[in-house]
N, C-alpha and C positions, 0 to 999 in steps of 0.2 A: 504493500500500500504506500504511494506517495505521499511526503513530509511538506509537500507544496500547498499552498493555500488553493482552495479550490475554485474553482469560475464562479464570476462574481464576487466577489471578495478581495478581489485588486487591491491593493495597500498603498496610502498616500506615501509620495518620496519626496525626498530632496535631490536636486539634480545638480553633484558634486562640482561640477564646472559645464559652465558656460561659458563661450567666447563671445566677446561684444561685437565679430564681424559682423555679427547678425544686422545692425546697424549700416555696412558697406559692404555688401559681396562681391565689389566690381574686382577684388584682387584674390578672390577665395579659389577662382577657377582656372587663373592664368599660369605660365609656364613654369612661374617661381609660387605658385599655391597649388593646393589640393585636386586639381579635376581629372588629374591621371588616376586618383583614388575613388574620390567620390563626383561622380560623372555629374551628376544635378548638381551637387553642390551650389552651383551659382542661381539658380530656382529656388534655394529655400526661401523663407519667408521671410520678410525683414519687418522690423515693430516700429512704429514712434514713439508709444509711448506705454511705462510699466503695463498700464492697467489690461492694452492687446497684449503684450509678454504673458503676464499672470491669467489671463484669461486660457491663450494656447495652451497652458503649464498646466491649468486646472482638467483641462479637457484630456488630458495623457494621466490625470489622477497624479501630477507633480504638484507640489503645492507649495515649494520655496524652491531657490538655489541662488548658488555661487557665483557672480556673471565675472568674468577677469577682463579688465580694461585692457585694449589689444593698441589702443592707438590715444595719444594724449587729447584729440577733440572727441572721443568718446567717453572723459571723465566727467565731463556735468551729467552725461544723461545719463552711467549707471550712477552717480553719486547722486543725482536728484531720486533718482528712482530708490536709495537706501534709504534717504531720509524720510521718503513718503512710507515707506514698504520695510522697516527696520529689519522686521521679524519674518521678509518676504524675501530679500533683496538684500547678497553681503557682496559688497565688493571683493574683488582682486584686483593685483596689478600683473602686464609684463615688467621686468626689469635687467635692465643692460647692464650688466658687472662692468664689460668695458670701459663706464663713464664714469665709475668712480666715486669719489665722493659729491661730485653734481647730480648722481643719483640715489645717490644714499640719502644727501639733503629731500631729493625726489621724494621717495619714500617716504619720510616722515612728516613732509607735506601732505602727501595721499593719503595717509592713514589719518591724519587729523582732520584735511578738509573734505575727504570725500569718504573715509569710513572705511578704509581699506583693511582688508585682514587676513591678506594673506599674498604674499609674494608667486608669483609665476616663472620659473626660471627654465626656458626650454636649452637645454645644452647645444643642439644642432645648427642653433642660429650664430654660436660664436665658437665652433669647431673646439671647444674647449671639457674637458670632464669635467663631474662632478666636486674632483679631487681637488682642482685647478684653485691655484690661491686666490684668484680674483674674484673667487667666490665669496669667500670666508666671512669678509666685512658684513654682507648681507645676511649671513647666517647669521650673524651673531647679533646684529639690529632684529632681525626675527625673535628671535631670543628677547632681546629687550623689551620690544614690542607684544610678547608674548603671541605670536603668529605665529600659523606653519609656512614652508617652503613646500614650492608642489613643482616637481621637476619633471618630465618628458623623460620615458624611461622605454627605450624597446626602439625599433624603426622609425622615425619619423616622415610625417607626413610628404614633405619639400624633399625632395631629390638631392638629401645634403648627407655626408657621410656621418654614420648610424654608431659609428665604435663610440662614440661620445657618450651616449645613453645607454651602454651597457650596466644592466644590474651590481656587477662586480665593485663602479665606483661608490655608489650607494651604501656600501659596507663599511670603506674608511669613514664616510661622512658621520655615518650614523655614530661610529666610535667614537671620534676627536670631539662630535656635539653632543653629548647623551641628551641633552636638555631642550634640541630641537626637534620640533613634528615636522616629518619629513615624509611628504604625500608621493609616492610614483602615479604617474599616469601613463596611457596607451597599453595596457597590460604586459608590459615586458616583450611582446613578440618583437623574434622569436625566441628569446629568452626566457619565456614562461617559468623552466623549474628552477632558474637559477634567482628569480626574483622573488617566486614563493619561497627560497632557501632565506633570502633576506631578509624578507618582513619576517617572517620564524624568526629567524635570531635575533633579531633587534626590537624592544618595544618602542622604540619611537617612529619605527617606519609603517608607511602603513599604503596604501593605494585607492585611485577614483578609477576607477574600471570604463574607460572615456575610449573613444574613436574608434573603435571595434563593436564591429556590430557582434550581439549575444550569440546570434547562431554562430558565431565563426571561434570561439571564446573554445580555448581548451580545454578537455574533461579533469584534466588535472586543477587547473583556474576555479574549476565551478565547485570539487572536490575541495579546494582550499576555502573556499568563501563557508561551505557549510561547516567546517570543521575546525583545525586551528587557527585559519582567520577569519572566522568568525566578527570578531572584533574592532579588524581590521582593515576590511574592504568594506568600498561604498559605491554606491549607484552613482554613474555620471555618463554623459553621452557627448560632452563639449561640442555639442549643438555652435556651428550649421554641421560639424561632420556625419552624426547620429543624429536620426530625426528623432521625436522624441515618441510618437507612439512607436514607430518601429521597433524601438529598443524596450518598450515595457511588452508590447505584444511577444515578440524572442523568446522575452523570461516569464513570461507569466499564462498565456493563453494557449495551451496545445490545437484549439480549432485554427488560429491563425499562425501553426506551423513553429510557435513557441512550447515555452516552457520547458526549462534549463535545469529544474528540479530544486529550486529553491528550498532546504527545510521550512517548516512554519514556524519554528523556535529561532530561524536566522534573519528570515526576511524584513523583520525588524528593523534588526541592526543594521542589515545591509541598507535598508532603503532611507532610514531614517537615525536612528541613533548612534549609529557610528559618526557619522557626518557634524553632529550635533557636538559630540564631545571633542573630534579631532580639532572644528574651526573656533570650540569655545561658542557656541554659536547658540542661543535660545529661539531657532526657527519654528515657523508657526504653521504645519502642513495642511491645516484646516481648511 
């Protein structure tokens, strides 16, 4: 007998990250974006204002998420949209280590004026690892800030070389910072068992299960979410790449060719309470 919640009874989530392109997809589809991967990508749907966001979100049974500011004139609109929507709507930021302490000032501007909470650091955009010192300064304002860092971790999306995002670096980071929450995303592929080794050993590491759609998601992946990380993993689609019913239908609905086998003692945490505790976050899925 399966441990899955049964049809109809769909469970409100949080939708672990979000990308603000959803606001510009004129760059999502071109030679240096996404559309070798996600062929529509440039079709999805783009919002003006929170209240269409949160409507779309409610309709997928999502009922908060984490949107990461992708470009500096997309910070009023997700920071207006925090302030209206506190317990709806948590900002992120990208952040370029390369710029240093003009971004580090950065940061602590965003976290004050627009609510920022939590750092976005994709490694393949500055051919640099995890490990790389130019990271460090930011880790450690995380720290201060009491934020996590959510890193790109497996293949990346842009045609840009992938050694960068290896799970491997992830293990020193977690050591030298015990005190940082440090999110993988893109589920490691194809590094799947080398990154379930990681969140295992580390508790401050942890994963948004983002740009992979569910049916593609490995049986070992789906075996760790209900098991020992439990905890650990969290529902994310970092929307425009994952539509967002697509990815609840995957995991939850076997008539529409889903359902992933979720336990019903996990779905919880995966959809919701993990998310909750890793951003420090009192989101409202209601």
């Amino acid at each position: 007998m399966s441990d899955a919640p049964t049809a109809g009874t769909r469970l409100r989530a949080i939708d672990s990250l979000i990308n603000s392109a959803f606001l510009n997809l004129a760059g999502e589809a071109g030679e240096s974006g996404l559309g070798h991967l996600f062929r529509d990508i440039g079709e999805r749907q783009t919002f003006d204002d929170p209240e269409q966001l949160l409507e779309v979100l409610d309709a997928s049974d999502i009922g908060a998420a984490v949107i990461s500011i992708m470009e500096p004139d997309h910070a009023e609109w997700v920071g207006a949209a925090h302030r209206r929507f506190p317990r709806k709507i948590l900002p992120a930021m990208i952040v370029n280590p390369l710029l240093g302490m003009d971004e580090l000032r950065k940061v602590v501007e965003y976290h004050e004026r627009y609510g920022v909470r939590c750092l976005r650091i994709p490694p393949f955009r500055y051919t640099l690892p995890p490990t790389d010192r130019v990271y460090w300064p930011f880790y450690v304002k995380a720290i201060e800030l009491d934020i996590p860092v959510s890193m790109n971790c497996g293949y990346p999306g842009p045609r840009r070389p992938a050694w960068v995002q290896a799970p491997r670096y992830f293990d020193e980071v977690a050591y030298h910072f015990p005190e940082l929450r440090l999110i993988m995303t893109h589920c490691g592929q194809p590094w799947t068992e080398e990154a379930i080794a990681t969140i295992a050993h580390w508790d401050n590491v942890f994963m948004s299960c983002t740009s992979v759609a569910p049916k593609y998601w490995p049986d070992a992946l789906v075996q760790f979410i209900n098991t020992r990380g439990r905890e650990k993993m969290m529902f994310g689609t970092e929307f425009p790449t994952i539509p967002w019913e697509r990815s609840r239908a995957e995991l939850d609905d076997p008539a529409l060719g889903g359902g992933r086998g979720l336990r019903e003692a996990v779905a919880p945490l995966f959809y919701v309470e993990n998310a909750r505790r890793i951003y420090g976050w009192d989101a409202d899925v209601d």
